[in-house]
ZALOGU-817955 format. One record per residue (C-alpha): residue in one letter; y negated, x, z negated; residue number from 1. Coordinates in nm, 4 decimals, decimal comma. Each point is the difference from the previous one (the first is absolute). Layout:
BEGIN
{r = a&Y = Y&X = X&Z = Z&k = NUM}
...
! end
This chain:
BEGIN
{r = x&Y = -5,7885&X = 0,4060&Z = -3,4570&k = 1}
{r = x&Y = 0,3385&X = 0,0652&Z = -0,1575&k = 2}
{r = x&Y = 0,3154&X = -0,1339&Z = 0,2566&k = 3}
{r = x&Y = 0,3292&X = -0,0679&Z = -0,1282&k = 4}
{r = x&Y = 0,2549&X = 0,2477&Z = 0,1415&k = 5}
{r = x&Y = 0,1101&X = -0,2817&Z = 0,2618&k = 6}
{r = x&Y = -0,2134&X = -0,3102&Z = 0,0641&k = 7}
{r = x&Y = 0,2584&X = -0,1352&Z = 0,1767&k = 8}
{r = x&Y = 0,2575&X = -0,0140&Z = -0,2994&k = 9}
{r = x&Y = -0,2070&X = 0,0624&Z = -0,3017&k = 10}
{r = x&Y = 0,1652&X = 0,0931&Z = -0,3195&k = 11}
{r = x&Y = -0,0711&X = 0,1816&Z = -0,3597&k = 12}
{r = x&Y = -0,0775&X = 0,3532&Z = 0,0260&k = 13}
{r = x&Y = 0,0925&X = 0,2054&Z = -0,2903&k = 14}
{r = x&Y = -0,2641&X = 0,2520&Z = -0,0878&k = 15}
{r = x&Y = 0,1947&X = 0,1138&Z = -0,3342&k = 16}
{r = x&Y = 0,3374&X = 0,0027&Z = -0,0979&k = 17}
{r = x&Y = 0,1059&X = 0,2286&Z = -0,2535&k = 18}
{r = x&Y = 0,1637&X = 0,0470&Z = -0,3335&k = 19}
{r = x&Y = -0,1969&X = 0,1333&Z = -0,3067&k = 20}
{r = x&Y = -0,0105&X = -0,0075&Z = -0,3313&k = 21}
{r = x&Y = -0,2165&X = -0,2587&Z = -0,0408&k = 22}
{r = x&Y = -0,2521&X = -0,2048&Z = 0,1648&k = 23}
{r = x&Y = -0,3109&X = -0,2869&Z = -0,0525&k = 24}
{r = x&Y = -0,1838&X = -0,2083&Z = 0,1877&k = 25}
{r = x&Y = -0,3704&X = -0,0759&Z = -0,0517&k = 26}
{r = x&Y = -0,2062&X = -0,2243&Z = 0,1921&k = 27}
{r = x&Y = 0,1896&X = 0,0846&Z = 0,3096&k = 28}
{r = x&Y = -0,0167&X = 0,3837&Z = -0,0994&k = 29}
{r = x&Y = 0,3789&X = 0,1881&Z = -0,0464&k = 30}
{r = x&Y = -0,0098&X = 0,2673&Z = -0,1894&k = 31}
{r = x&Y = 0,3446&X = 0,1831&Z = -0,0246&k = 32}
{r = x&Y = 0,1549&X = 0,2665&Z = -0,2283&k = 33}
{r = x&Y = 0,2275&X = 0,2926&Z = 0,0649&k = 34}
{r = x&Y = 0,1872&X = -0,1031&Z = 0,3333&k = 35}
{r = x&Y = 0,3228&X = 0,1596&Z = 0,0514&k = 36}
{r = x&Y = 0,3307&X = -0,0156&Z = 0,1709&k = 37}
{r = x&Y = 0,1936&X = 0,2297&Z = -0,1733&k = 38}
{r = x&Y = 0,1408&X = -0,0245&Z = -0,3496&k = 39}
{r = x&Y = 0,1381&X = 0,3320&Z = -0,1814&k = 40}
{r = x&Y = 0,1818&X = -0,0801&Z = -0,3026&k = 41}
{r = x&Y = 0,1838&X = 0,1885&Z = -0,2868&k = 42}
{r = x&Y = 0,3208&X = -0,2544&Z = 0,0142&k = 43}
{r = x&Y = 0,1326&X = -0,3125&Z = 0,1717&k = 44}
{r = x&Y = 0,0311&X = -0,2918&Z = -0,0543&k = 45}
{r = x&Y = -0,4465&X = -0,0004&Z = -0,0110&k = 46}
{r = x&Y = -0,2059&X = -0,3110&Z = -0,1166&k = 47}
{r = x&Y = -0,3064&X = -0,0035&Z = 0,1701&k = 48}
{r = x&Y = -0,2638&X = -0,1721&Z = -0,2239&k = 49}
{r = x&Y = -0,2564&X = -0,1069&Z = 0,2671&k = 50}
{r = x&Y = 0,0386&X = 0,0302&Z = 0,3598&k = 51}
{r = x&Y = -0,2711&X = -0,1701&Z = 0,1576&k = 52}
{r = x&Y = 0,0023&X = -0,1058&Z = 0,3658&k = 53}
{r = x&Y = -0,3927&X = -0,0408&Z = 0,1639&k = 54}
{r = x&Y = -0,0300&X = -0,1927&Z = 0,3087&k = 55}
{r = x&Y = -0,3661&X = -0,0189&Z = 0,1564&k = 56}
{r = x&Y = 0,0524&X = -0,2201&Z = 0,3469&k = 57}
{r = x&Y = -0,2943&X = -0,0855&Z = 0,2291&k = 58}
{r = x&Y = 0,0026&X = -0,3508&Z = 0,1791&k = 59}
{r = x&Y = -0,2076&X = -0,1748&Z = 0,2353&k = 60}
{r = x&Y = -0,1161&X = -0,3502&Z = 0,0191&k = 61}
{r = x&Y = 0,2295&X = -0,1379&Z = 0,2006&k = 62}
{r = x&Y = 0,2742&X = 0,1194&Z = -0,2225&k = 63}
{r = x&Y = -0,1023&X = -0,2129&Z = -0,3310&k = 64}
{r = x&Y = 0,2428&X = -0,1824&Z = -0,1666&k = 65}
{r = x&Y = 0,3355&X = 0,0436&Z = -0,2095&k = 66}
{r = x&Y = 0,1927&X = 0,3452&Z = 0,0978&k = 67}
{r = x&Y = 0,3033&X = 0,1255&Z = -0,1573&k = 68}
{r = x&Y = 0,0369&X = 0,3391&Z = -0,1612&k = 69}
{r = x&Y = 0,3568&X = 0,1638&Z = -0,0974&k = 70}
{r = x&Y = 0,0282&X = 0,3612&Z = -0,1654&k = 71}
{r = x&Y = 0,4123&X = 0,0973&Z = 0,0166&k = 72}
{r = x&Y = 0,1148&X = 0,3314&Z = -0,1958&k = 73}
{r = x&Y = 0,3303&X = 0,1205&Z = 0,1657&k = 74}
{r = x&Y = 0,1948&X = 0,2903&Z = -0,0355&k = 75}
{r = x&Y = 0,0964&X = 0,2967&Z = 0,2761&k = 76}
{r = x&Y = 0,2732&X = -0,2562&Z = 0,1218&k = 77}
{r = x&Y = -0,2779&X = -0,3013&Z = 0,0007&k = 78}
{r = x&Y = 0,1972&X = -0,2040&Z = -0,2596&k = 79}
{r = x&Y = -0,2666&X = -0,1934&Z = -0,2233&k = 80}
{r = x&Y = -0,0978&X = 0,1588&Z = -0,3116&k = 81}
{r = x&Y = -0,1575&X = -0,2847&Z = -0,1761&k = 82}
{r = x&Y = -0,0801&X = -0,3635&Z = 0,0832&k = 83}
{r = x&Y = -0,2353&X = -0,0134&Z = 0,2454&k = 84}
{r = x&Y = -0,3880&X = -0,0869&Z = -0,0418&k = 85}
{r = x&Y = -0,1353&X = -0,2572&Z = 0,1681&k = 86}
{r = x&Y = -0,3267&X = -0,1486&Z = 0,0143&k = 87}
{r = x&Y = -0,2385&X = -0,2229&Z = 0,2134&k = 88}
{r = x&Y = -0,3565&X = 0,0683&Z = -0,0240&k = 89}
{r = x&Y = -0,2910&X = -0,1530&Z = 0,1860&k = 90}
{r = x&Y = -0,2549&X = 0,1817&Z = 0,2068&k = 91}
{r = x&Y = -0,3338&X = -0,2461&Z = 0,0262&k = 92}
{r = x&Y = -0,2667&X = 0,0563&Z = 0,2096&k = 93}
{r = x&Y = -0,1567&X = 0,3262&Z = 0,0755&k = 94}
{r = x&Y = -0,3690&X = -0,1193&Z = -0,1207&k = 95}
{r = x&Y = -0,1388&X = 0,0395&Z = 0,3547&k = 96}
{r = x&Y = 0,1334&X = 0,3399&Z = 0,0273&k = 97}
{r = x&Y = 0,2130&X = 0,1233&Z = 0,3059&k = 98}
{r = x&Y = 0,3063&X = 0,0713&Z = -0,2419&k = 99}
{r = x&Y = 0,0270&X = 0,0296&Z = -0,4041&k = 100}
{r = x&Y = 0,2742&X = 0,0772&Z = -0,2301&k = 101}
{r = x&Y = 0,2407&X = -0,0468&Z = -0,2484&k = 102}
{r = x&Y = 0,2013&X = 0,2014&Z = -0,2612&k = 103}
{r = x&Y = 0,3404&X = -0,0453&Z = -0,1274&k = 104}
{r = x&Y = 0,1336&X = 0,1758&Z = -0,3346&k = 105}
{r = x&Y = 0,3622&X = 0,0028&Z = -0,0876&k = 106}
{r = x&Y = 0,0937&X = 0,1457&Z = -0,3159&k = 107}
{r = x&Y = 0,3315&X = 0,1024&Z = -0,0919&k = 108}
{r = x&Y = 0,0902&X = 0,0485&Z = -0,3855&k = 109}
{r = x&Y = 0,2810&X = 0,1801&Z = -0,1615&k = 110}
{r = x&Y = 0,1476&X = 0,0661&Z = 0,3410&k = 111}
{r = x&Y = 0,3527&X = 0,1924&Z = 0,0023&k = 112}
{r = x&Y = 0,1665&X = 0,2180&Z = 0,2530&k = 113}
{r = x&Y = 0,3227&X = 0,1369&Z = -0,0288&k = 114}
{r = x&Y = 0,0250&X = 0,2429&Z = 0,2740&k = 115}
{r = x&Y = -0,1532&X = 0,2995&Z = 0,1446&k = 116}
{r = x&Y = -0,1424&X = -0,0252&Z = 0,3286&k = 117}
{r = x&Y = -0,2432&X = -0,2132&Z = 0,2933&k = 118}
{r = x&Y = -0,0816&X = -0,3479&Z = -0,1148&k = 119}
{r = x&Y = -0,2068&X = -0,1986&Z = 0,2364&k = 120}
{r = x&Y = -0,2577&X = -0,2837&Z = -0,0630&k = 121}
{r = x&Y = -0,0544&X = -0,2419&Z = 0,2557&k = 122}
{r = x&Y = -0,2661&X = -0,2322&Z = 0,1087&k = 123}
{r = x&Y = 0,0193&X = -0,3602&Z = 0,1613&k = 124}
{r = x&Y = -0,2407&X = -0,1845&Z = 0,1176&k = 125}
{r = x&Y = 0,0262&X = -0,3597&Z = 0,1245&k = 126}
{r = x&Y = 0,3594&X = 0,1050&Z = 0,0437&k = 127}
{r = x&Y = -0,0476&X = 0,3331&Z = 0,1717&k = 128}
{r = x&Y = 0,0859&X = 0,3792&Z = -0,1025&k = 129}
{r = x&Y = -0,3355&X = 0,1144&Z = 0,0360&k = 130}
{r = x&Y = 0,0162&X = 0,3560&Z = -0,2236&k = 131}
{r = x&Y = 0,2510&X = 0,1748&Z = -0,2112&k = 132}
{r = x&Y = -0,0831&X = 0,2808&Z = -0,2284&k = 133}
{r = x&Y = 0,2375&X = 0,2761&Z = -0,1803&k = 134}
{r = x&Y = 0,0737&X = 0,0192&Z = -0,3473&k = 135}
{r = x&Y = 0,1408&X = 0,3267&Z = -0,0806&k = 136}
{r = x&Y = 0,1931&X = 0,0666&Z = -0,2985&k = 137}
{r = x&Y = 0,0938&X = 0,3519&Z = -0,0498&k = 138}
{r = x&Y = 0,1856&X = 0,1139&Z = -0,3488&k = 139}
{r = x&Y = 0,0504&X = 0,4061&Z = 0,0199&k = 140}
{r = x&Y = 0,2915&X = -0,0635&Z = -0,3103&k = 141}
{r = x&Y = 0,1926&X = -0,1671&Z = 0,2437&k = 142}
{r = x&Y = 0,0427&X = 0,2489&Z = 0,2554&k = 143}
{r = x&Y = 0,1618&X = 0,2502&Z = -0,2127&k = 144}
! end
């Protein structure tokens, strides 16, 4: 049998976080493309065409309902890049299993970043920083 991580105070785990590419969901399947977290470009400003964000949580029963889910892109200094995402999404019953799980896909068109450097994406849940990833932008004309 499959525990939460606290029975006691049971929340969301996150089994993936990541950026890539791109990513799908199938039938409860994710199948991602070309994660990263660094960016090496030619010249700055650089329009990203699709940044995907893939979220896979696992839940237990006694966690279904509504839940909130926030993705924030800030820079080095943590000032907001872009509006932030927000979503609620429901997690239903686990089918008679211990635990089951849902996936989240956020994907970012056309996005633009003006400076060189550490971006970070963040994750809420229910309210709650629970993960932060880098973004790396790195532009080799710009350090001449």
């Amino acid at each position: 049998m499959l525990l939460s991580p606290d029975r006691e105070n049971t929340s969301l785990r996150i089994e993936v976080f990541v950026l890539c590419e791109t990513a799908q969901e199938f039938d409860g399947r994710l199948n991602l493309l070309g994660t990263f977290e660094t960016i090496r470009v030619a010249a700055l400003p650089v329009v990203l065409p699709l940044l995907t964000v893939a979220i896979r949580l696992r839940y237990w029963s006694d966690e279904e309902g509504v839940h909130r889910c926030v993705i924030r892109l800030i820079d080095a200094d943590g000032r907001p890049i872009l509006e932030e995402l927000c979503g609620d999404f429901v997690v239903g019953a686990s089918n008679g299993n211990s635990s089951d799980v849902t996936n989240i896909l956020v994907k970012l068109q056309d996005l633009c970043l003006g400076d060189e450097g550490e971006y970070g994406m963040e994750l809420y849940l229910d309210d709650h920083l629970e993960a932060s990833l880098p973004l790396n932008i790195e532009c080799p004309q710009s350090k001449h």
